[in-house]
N, CA, C and O of each residue as an XYZ file, in Angstrom:
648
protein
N       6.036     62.364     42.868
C       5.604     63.669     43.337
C       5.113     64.495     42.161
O       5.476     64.048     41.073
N       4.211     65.838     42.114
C       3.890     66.460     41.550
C       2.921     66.280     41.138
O       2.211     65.478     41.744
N       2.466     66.836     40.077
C       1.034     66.852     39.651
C       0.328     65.246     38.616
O      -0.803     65.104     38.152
N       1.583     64.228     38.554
C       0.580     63.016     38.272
C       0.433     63.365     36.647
O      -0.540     62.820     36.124
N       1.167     64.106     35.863
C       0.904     64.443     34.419
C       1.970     63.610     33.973
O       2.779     63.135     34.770
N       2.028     63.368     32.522
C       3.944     62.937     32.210
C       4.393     63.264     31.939
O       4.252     63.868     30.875
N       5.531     63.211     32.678
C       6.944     63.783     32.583
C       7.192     64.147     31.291
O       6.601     63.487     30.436
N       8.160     65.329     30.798
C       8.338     65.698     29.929
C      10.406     65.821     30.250
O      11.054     66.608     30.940
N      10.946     64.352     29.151
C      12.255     64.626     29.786
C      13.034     65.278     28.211
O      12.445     65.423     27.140
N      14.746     65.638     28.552
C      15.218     66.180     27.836
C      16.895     64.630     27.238
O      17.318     63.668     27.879
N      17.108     64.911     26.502
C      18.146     63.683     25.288
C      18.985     64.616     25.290
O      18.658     65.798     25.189
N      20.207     64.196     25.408
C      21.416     64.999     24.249
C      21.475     64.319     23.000
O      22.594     64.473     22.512
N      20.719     63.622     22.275
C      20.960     62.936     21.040
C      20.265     63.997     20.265
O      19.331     64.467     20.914
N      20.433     64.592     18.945
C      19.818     64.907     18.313
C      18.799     64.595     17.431
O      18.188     65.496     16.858
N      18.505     63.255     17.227
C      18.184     62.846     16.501
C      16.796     62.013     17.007
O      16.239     61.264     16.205
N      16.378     62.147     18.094
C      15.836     61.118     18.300
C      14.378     61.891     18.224
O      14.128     63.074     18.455
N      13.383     60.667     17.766
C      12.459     60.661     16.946
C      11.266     61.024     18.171
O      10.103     61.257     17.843
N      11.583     61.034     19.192
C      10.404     61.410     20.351
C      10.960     62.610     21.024
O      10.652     62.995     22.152
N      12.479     63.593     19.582
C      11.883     64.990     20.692
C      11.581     65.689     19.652
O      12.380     66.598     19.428
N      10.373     65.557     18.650
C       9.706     66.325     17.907
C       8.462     66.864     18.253
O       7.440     66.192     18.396
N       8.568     68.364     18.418
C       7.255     69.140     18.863
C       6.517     70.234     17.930
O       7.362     71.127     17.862
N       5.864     70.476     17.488
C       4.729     71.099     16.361
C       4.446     72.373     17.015
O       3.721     72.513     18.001
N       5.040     73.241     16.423
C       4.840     74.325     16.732
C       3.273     75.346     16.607
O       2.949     75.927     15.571
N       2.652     75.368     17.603
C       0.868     75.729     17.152
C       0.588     77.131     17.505
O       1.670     77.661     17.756
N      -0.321     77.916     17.629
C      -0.762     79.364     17.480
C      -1.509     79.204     18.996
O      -2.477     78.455     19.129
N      -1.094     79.793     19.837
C      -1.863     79.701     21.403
C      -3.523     79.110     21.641
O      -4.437     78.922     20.838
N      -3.422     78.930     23.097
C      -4.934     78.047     23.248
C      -5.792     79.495     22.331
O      -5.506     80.684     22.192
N      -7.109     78.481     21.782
C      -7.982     79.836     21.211
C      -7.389     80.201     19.937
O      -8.275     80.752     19.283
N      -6.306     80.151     19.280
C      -6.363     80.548     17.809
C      -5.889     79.906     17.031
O      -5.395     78.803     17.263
N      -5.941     80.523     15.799
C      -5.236     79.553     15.034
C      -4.225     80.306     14.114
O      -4.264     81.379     13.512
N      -3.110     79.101     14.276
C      -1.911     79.760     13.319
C      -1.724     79.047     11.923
O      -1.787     77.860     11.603
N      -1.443     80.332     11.125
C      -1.425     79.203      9.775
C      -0.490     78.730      9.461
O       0.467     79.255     10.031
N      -0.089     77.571      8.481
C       0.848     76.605      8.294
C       1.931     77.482      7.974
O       1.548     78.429      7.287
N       3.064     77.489      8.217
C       4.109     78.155      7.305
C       4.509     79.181      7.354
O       5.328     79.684      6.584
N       3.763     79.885      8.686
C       3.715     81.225      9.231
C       4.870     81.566      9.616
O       5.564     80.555      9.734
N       5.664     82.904      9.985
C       7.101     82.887     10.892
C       6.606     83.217     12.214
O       5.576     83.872     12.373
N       7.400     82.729     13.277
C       6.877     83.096     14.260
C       7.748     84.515     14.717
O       8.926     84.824     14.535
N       6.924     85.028     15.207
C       7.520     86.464     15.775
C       8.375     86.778     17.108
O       7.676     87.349     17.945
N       9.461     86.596     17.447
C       9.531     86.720     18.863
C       8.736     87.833     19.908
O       8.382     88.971     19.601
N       8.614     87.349     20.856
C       7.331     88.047     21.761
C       5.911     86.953     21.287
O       4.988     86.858     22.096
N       5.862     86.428     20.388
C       4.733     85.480     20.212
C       4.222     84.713     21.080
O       5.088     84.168     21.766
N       3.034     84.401     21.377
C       2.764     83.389     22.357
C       2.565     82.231     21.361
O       2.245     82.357     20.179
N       2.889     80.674     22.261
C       2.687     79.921     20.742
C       2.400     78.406     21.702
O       2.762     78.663     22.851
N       1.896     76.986     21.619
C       1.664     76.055     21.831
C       2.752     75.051     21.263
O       3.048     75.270     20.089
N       3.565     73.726     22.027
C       4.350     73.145     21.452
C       3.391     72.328     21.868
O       2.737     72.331     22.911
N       3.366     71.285     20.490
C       2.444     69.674     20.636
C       3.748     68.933     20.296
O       4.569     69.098     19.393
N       3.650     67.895     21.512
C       4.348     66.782     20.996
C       3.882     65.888     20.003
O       2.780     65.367     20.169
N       4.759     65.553     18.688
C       4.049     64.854     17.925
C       3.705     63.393     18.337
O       2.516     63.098     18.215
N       4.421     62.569     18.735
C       4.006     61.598     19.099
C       3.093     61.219     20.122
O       2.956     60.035     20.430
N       2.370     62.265     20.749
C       1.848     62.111     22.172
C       0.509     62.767     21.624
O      -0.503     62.100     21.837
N       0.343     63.998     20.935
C      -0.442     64.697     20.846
C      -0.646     65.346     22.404
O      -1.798     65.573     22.774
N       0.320     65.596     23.169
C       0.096     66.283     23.946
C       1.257     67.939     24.084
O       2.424     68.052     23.709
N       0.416     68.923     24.708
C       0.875     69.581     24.777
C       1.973     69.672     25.829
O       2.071     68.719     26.602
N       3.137     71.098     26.006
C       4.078     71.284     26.995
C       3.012     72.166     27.705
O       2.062     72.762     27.197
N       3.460     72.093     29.201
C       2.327     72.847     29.721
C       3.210     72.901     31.415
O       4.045     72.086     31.806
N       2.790     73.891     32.025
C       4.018     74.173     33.257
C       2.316     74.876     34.039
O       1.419     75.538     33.518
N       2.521     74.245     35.700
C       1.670     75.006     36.779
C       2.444     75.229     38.022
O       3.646     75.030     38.196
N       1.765     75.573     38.666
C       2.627     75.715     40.269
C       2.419     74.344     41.081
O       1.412     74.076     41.735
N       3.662     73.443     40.908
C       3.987     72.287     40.948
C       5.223     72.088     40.504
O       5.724     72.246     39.391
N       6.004     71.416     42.364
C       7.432     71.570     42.129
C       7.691     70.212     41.175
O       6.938     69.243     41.076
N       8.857     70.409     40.564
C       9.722     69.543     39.429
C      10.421     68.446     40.871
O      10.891     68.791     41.956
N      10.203     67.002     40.236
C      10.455     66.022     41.374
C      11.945     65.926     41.611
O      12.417     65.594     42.698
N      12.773     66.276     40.386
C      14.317     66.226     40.809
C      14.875     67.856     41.118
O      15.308     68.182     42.223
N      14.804     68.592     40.209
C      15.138     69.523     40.720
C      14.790     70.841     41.749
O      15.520     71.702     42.239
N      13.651     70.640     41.820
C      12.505     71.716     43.037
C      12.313     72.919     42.405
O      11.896     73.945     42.942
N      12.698     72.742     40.978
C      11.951     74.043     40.250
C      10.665     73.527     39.800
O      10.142     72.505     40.245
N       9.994     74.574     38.547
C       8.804     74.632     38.421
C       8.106     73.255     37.616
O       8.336     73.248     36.407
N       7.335     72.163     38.107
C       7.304     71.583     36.658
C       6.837     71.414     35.486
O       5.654     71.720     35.333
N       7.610     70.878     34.293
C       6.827     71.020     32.975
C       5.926     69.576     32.932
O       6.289     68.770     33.789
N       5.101     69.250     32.292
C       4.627     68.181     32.010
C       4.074     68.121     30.565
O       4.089     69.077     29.789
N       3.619     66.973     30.311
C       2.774     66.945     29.020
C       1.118     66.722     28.779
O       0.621     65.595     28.784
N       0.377     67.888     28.579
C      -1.020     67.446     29.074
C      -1.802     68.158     27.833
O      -1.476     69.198     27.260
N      -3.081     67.196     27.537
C      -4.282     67.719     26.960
C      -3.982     65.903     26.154
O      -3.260     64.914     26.278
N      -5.200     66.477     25.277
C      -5.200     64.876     24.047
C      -5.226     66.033     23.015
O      -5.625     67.198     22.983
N      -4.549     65.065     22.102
C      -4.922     65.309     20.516
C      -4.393     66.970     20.423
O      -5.219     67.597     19.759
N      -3.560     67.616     20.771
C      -3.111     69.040     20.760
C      -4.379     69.833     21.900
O      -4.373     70.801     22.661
N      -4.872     69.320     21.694
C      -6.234     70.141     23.159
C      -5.950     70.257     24.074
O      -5.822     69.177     24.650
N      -5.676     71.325     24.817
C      -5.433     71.517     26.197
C      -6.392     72.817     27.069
O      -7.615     72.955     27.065
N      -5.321     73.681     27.796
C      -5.421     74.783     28.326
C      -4.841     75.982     28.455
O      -3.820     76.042     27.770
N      -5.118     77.156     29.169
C      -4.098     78.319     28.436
C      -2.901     78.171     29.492
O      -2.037     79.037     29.356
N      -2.701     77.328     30.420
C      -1.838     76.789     30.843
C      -0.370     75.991     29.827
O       0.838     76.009     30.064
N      -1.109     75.389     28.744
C       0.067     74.874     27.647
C       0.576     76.320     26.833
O       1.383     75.817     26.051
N       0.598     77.690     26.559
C       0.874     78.760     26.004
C       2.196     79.336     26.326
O       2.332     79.498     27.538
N       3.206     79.695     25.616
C       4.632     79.940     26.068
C       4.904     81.037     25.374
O       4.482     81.032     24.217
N       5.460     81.938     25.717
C       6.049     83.135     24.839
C       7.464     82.880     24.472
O       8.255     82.277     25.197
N       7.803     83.492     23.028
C       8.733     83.248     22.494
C       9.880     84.390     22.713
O       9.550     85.571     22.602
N      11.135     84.060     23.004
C      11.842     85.275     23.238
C      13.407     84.823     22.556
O      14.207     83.938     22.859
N      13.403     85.721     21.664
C      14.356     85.907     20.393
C      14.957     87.098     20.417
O      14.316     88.072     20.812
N      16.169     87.218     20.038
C      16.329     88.518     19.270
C      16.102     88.668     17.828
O      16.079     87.719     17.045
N      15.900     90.174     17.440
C      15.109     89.984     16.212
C      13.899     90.194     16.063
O      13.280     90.460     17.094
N      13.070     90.152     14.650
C      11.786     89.937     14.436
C      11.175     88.678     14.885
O      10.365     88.496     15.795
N      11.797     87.721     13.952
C      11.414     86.411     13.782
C      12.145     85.505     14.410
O      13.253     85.882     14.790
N      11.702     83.985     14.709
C      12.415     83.227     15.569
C      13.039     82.454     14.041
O      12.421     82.105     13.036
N      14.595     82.370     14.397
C      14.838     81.972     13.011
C      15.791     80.638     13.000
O      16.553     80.593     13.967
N      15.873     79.684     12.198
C      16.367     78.608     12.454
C      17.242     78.606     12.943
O      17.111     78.075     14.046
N      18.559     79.056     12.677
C      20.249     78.364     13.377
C      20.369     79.199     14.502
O      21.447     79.253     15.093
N      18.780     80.279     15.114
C      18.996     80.764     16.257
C      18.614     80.717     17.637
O      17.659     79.940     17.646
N      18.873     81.211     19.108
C      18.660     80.645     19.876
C      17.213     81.124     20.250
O      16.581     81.928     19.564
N      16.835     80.651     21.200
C      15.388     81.129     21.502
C      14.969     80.436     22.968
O      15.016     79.229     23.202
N      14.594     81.368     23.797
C      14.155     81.062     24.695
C      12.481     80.655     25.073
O      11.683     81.212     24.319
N      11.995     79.948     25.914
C      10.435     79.927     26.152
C       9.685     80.146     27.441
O       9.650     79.324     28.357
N       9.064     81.371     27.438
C       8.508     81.853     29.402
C       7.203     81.480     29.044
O       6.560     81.676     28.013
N       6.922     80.869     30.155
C       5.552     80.699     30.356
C       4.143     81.561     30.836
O       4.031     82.208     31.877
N       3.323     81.418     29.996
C       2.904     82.788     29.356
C       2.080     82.977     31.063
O       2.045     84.107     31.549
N       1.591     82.023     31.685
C       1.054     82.305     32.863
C       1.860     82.492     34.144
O       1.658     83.295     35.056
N       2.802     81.590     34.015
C       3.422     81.721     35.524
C       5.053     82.456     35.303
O       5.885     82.582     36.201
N       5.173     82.761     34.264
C       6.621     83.556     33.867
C       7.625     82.501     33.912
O       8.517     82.925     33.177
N       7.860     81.748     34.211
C       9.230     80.531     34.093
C       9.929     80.300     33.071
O       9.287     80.130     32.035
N      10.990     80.238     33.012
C      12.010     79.869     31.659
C      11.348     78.479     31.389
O      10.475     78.012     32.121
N      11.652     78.097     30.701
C      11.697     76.619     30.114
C      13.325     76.021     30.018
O      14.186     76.702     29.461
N      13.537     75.126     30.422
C      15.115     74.713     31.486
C      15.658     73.137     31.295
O      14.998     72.110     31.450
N      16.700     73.234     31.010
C      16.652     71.683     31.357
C      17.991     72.169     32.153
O      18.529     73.172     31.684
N      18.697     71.470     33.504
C      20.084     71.768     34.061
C      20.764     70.597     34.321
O      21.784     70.823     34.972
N      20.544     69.115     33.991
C      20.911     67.767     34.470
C      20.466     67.199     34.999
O      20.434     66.079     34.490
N      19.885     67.268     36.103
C      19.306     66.273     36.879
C      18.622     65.145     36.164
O      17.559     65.495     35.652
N      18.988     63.708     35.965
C      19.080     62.930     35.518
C      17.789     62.028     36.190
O      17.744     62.244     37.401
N      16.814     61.154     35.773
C      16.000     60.214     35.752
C      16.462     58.787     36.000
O      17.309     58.196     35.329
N      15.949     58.415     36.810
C      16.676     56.653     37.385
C      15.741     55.730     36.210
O      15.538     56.196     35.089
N      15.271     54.525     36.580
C      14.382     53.824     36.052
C      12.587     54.408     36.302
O      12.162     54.953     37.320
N      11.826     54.097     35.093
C      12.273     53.827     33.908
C      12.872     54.504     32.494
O      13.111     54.012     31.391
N      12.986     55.661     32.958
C      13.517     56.244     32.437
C      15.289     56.986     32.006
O      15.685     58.004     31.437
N      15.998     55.669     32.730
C      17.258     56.245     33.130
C      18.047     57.038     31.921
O      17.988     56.868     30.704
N      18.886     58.068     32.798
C      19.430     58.863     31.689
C      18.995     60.019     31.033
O      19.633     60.783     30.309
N      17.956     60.043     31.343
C      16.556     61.284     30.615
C      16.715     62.404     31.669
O      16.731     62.060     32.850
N      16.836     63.716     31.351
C      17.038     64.850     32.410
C      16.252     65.224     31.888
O      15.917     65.035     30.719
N      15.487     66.277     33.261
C      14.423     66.496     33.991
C      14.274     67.970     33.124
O      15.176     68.809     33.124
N      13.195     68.112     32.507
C      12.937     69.885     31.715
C      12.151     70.233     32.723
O      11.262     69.501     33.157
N      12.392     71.244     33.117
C      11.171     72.187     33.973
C      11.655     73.786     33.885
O      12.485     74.350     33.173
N      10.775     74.244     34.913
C      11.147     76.144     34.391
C      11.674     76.910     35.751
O      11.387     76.716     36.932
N      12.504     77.797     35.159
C      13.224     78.476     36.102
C      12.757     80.154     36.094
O      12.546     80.898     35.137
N      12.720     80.301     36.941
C      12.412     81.620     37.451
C      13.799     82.816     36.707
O      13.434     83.776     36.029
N      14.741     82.655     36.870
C      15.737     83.298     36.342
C      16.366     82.920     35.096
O      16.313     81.722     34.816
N      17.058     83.845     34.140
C      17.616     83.403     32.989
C      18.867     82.916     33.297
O      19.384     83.349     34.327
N      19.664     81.847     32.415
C      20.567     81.659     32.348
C      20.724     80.557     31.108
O      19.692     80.202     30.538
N      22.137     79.961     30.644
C      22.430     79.101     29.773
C      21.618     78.062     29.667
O      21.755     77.373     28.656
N      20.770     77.747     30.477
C      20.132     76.401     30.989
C      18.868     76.563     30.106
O      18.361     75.544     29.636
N      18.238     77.977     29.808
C      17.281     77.692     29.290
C      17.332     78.509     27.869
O      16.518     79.351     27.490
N      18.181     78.168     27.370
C      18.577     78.652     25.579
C      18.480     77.203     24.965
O      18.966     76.241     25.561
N      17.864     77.086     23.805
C      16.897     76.101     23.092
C      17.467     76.269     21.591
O      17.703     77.439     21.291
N      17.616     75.717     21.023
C      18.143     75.549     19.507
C      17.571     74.385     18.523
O      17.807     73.192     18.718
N      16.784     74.881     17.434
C      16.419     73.747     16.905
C      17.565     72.987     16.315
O      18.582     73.590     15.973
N      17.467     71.906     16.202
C      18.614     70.716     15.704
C      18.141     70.270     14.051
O      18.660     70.360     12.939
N      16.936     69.780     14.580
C      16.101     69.460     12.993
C      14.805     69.203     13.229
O      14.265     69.192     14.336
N      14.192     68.950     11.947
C      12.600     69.335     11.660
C      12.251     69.577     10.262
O      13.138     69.597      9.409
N      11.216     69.733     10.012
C      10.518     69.836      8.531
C      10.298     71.381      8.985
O       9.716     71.606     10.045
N      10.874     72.670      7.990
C      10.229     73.855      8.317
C       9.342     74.158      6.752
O       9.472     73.656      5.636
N       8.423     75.209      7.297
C       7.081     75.073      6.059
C       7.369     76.545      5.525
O       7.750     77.260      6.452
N       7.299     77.214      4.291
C       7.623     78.245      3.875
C       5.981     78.506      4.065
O       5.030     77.761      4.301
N       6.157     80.153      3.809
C       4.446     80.439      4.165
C       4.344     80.289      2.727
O       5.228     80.508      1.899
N       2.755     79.754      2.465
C       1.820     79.793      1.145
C       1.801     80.796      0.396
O       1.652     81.829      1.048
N       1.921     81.014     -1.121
C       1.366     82.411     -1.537
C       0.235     82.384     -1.614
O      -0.353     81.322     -1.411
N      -0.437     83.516     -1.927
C      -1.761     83.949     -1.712
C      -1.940     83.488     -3.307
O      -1.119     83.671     -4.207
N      -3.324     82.799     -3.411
C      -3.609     82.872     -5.089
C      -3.917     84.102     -5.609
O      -4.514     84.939     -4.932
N      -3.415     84.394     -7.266
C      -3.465     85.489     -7.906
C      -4.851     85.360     -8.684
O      -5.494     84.496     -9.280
N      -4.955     86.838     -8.309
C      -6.412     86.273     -8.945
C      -7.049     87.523     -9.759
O      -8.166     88.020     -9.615
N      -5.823     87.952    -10.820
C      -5.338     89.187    -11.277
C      -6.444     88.970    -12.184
O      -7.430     89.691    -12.030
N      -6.454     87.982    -13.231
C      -7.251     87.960    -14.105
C      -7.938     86.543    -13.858
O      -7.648     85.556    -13.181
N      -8.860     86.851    -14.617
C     -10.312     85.332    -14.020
C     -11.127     85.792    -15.362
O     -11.316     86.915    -15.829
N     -11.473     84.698    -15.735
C     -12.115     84.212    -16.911
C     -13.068     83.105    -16.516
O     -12.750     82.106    -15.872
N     -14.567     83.470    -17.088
C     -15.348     82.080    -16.865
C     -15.846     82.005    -17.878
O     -16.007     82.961    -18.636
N     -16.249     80.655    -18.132
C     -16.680     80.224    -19.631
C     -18.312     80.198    -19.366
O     -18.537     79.822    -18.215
N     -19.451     80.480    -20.076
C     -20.765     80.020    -19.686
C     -21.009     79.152    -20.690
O     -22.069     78.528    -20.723
């Protein structure tokens, strides 16, 4: 059932090497490397291994009958359908903290609550988005490579030779 995209499921392992997602600057812009993100930000998650984006429409979730998420576009390319707002307390979304993700078009939490996957995927619970807040959709990074922002080159003094 649903929209025929792929599934986008959720691990309790921390570690595992296919739930790494790249944090990008919404459809249409660009964010620079190393940037902080701001809560209230709108922002793009690419899966790294897929090169596809997270992306949620009006299309029920096959186990639980909430909203579903899927994974769609190539190569980080998608639509303003893949765009999520960031919701933090605070300025910045900051590592050891929690952070939630609404979807910047249809308002939905971003969720995982159990509902569990048979074959082939057994064991894998079902992420999709919920209309209301609750514990279900608080998100914590575990691990990752984080990028300090660049300094700007100084370019106080400059000398050229002819």
């Amino acid at each position: 059932t649903g929209s025929g995209q792929q599934s986008v499921t959720g691990v309790s392992a921390v570690d595992d090497s296919n739930s790494y997602w790249r944090i990008r600057g919404k459809t249409s812009t660009v964010c620079e490397r190393g940037t902080p993100v701001k809560c209230g930000q709108s922002i793009r998650l690419t899966h790294i291994n897929t090169g596809r984006n997270l992306h949620s429409h009006h299309f029920t979730s096959p186990l639980s009958g909430n909203q579903e998420v899927s994974a769609f576009g190539e190569d980080g390319e998608g639509d303003y359908l893949d765009d999520w707002t960031v919701l933090c307390s605070g300025t910045y979304w900051v590592r050891d903290g929690e952070v939630r993700f609404r979807h910047s078009s249809t308002d939905v939490l971003l969720s995982v609550t159990g509902e569990q996957y048979g074959r082939p995927i057994h064991g894998q619970k079902e992420v999709h988005g919920m209309s209301y807040s609750n514990q279900n959709n608080n998100w914590k990074v575990m691990e990752g490579i984080f990028m300090k922002p660049s300094e700007l080159l100084k370019t106080d003094s400059y000398h050229a030779e002819l």
